[in-house]
Each structure stands twice: as structure tokens, then as C-alpha cells.
C-alpha positions, 0 to 999 in steps of 0.5 A, spaced: 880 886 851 883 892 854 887 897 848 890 903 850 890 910 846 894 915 848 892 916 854 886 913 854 884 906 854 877 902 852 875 895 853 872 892 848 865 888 851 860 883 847 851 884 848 847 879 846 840 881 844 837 874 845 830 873 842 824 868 842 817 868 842 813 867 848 804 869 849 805 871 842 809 875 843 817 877 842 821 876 849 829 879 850 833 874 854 834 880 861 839 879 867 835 883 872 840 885 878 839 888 884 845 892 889 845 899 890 844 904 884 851 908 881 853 910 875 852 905 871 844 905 872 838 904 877 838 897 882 834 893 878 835 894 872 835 890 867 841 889 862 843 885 856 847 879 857 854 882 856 862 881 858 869 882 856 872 880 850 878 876 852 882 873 847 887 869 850 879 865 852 877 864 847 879 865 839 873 869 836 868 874 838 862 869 836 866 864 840 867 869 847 860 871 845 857 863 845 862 862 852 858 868 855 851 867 855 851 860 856 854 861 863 851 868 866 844 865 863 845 858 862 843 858 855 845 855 849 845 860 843 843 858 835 842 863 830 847 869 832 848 875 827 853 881 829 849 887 829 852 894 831 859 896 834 857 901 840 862 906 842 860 913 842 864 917 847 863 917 855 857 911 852 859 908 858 865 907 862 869 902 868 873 908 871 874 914 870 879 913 865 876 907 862 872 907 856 867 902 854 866 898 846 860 895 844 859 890 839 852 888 840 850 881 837 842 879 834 841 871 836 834 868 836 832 862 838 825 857 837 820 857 843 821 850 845 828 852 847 826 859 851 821 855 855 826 850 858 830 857 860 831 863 863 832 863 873 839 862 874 845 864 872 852 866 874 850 874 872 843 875 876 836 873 875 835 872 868 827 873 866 825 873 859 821 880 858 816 883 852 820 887 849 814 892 849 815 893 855 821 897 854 817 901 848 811 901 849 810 905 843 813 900 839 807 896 838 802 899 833 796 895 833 795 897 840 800 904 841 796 909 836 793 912 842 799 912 846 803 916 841 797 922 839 796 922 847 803 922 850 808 922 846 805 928 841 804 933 845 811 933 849 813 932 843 811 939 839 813 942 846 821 941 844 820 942 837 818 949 839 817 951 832 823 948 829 822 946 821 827 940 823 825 939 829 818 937 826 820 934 821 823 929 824 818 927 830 812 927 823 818 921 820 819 917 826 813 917 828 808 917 821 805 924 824 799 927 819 801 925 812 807 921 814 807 913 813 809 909 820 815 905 818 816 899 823 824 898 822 825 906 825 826 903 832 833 907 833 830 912 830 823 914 834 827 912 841 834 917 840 829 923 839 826 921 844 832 921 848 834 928 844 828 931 847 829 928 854 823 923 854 826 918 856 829 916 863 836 914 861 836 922 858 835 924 865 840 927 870 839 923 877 838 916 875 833 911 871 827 912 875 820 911 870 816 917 869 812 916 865 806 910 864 808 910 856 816 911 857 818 904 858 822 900 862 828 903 863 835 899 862 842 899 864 847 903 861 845 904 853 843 897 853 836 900 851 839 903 844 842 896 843 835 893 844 832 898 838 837 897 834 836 890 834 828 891 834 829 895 828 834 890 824 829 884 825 823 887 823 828 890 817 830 882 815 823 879 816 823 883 808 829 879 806 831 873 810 827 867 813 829 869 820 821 869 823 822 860 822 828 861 826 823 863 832 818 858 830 817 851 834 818 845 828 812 845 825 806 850 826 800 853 823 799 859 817 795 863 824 801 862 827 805 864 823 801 870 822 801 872 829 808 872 830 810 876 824 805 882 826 808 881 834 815 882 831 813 888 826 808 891 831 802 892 825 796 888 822 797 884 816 792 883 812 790 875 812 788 873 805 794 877 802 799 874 808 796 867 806 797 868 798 804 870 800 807 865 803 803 859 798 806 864 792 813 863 795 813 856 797 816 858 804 812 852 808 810 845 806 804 841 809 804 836 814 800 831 812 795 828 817 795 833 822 792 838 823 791 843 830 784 843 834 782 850 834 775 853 836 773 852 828 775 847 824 782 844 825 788 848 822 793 845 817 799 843 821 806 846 816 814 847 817 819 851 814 821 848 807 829 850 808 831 847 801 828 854 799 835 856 803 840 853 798 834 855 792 833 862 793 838 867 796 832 872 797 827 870 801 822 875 805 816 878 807 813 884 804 807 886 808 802 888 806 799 890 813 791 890 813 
């Protein structure tokens, strides 16, 4: 959909942030294309599935959205929530006097599902990627030394003294007496764009400068990409989106494992575990159980009676 302003005009484009676990870990859906670089971003840059809204296509936004992924990444979406409207001024444009809005999209989809996808499409290769991939730093079980080593240091050379500055760095990233909050995803990777940390700040391309800056993305899609990072950690506490990406039945370690990936923090096991029997979120599978290394595990599913029973459904972590 193209709207004139004035004598400006803007289309208006949909990006789905498609996610699923995989190796235990939370994987976005990616259309990786090649050509020539330009103004839009680097050759091979990943991007978002994304497109034009076209109302005489398609009734709603969720619709056109649905209709888009399935034919640039041949794959089916099911749970799907509306995430941000993008559109700060020069954020992205087709012409010289065209500018772009976006409205960013969360869906989830279960493992089984995102294994029987990804390759073609009509948009580009289509890959399944970690999203740490992308925010290396995001991943606190395993980025502790990556933020003291080489995000800290660069860091306190822009702040150069300024009280604001320093504060904000110590808020994003849980510096000194500051705690570390899972859900600033958006925030830790603006000022980092602020400070020029990151490659899409820079003048002259996409090009990654540093091991721990994260793969670039084209266009803002790796904002989009933290926002969505940041509300599905968010809802975790509230919502029982984590079964949305389990298969149907699974394991209370299982279970723990894809909670901590998403969040990016260790649980406390006990606690987890107490949690999950205290608010009755799963029901035993009777007579069947997972071989592991130790004693056979307990097989479990969602209980989704607790959907219609309970409007507030979630997680408090309570990180080990």
C-alpha cells in the first residue's frame, strides 16, 4: 500500500520475525540473498520475511502477512502477534522520495514444523539462523566475558565522562551495581548503534568489524529483530508462549533448556521445576518416558485447559 502526504509519499510493509527452536536453541526464519550491494545493505545479508501491504490482495494485515511468508519462504505460520509499527523518518526507502513503514509481526512455530522448513522460496534462500548470531551479547550464560572484554571498554570511550552517558551503558548492560534485565534487548542494541558499535551505524556498508558485533542485517531488520527478541522474553512472565514452540509432548529439561536459550540466563532447577508443578502448566504422559544417560524422564505436554481457567499464565524466573 503506497499513501501520499504532501509531497512525500510511504509505503507501508509487513516483517515477520518467525521463531523456533532448534540444537536447543531459538532460530529466526532469514532470506539470505546475494547481488550487489547498494543502499539498502550489504550482498548477502540476511533480512526478515517482509513485503508490500496490498489491499486489494488481501482483506487484513494478518492475512497479507500469512499470504507473504508462505510464498517467499514456503512455510505455513501459526501463532502470530503484532509487534511494533516501524517508521522513523529515512529508516529505510524505495526511491529518493519514498519512505518506508513497517509493522513488524512475532510468530512462533513448534520444532517439528521448522524442520520440515526452510531452502526455497520465492524471495531467496531461506536459512534458519540462531538469533545470537546476531547479538552475540545477548546470550548471558555464555557473553559475560564478551561484554566486560569488548563491549565495556569501547563503551566507556564514548561516554567520555558524560553522567548520562554512563548511566545508560550500566542500565543496558547490568554494569557494577546494576542488575541485567533479559527483556532490554532493544535498548542494549540502540546504544550500541548510538555509540557506533555496530555495523549498520557505520558509513560505507555492512561490512562486520568486530568478532563480537554480530551478524549484520539488512536494512533496520536487526532492530526489528530485538524488539521481537525483547517481547518474547517479556511474555515468557505472563503468557505460555514457550509451549507454542515445544513439540507436543516433552520433558520438565527440556522445557528448562528452551526457556533458559530464549531468555539468555540459567534457571535454577529445583525452583523451575516447583514452578511449573505449583502452577499446573503440564500434565503427564502416562507410561512414557524419554531414555537419557540417567534414569528415564517423564514425558509431559501443555495442559490448555489452563487457557480457558486462568487469563495470566507465566514464568517468573528465578535464575540459578
Amino acid at each position: 500500500m503506497r499513501q501520499k502526504t504532501g509531497d512525500k509519499s510511504f509505503a507501508l510493509s509487513l516483517d515477520a520475525v518467525l521463531v523456533a527452536m532448534r540444537d536447543n536453541l531459538p532460530h529466526v526464519l532469514l532470506i539470505e540473498e546475494g547481488g550487489a550491494a547498494g543502499a539498502a545493505g550489504a550482498a548477502g545479508a540476511a533480512r526478515l520475511p517482509s513485503g508490500t501491504f496490498r489491499p486489494e490482495r488481501h482483506r487484513t494485515l494478518e492475512a497479507a502477512l500469512r499470504a507473504l511468508v508462505s510464498e517467499q519462504t514456503s512455510h505455513a505460520l501459526d501463532y502470530v502477534e503484532q509487534l511494533y509499527t516501524f517508521g522513523d523518518r529515512g529508516r529505510l526507502k524505495t526511491s529518493a522520495e519514498e519512505n518506508v513503514i513497517s509493522i513488524g509481526y512475532l510468530a512462533l512455530t513448534k520444532t517439528e514444523s521448522a524442520e520440515n522448513s526452510g531452502g526455497g522460496g520465492s524471495g531467496g534462500e531461506t536459512r534458519w539462523r540462531d538469533w545470537y548470531r546476531f547479538f552475540p551479547w545477548e546470550d548471558r550464560r555464555r557473553s559475560r566475558e564478551i561484554v566486560e572484554a569488548e563491549i565495556v571498554p569501547p563503551l566507556r570511550r564514548w561516554a567520555c565522562g558524560s553522567a548520562d552517558r554512563i548511566a545508560r551503558a550500566h542500565l543496558c548492560f547490568g554494569l557494577e551495581e546494576t542488575v541485567w534485565d533479559e527483556e532490554k534487548v532493544l535498548e542494549r542494541y540502540e546504544l550500541l548503534f548510538e555509540a557506533g558499535l555496530v555495523s549498520e551505524a557505520r558509513r560505507g556498508g555492512l561490512a562486520r568489524a568486530e568478532a563480537w558485533d554480530g551478524a549484520p542485517m539488512r536494512h533496520d531488520h536487526r532492530r526489528i529483530l530485538a524488539t521481537a527478541m525483547g517481547r518474547l522474553r517479556g511474555k515468557l512472565k505472563y503468557r505460555p508462549v514457550v509451549f507454542e514452540l515445544m513439540p507436543e509432548s516433552f520433558t520438565l529439561s527440556e522445557l528448562q533448556s528452551a526457556v533458559e536459550a530464549i531468555a539468555g540466563i540459567t534457571l535454577h532447577k529445583q525452583n523451575f521445576r516447583r514452578l511449573i508443578e505449583r502452577e499446573r502448566l503440564v500434565e503427564r504422559l502416562s507410561g512414557s518416558a524419554r531414555k537419557t544417560r540417567g534414569r528415564p524422564a517423564s514425558l509431559v505436554r501443555f495442559r490448555r485447559a489452563l487457557l480457558a481457567e486462568r487469563p495470566r499464565l507465566g514464568l517468573r524466573l528465578g535464575k540459578g
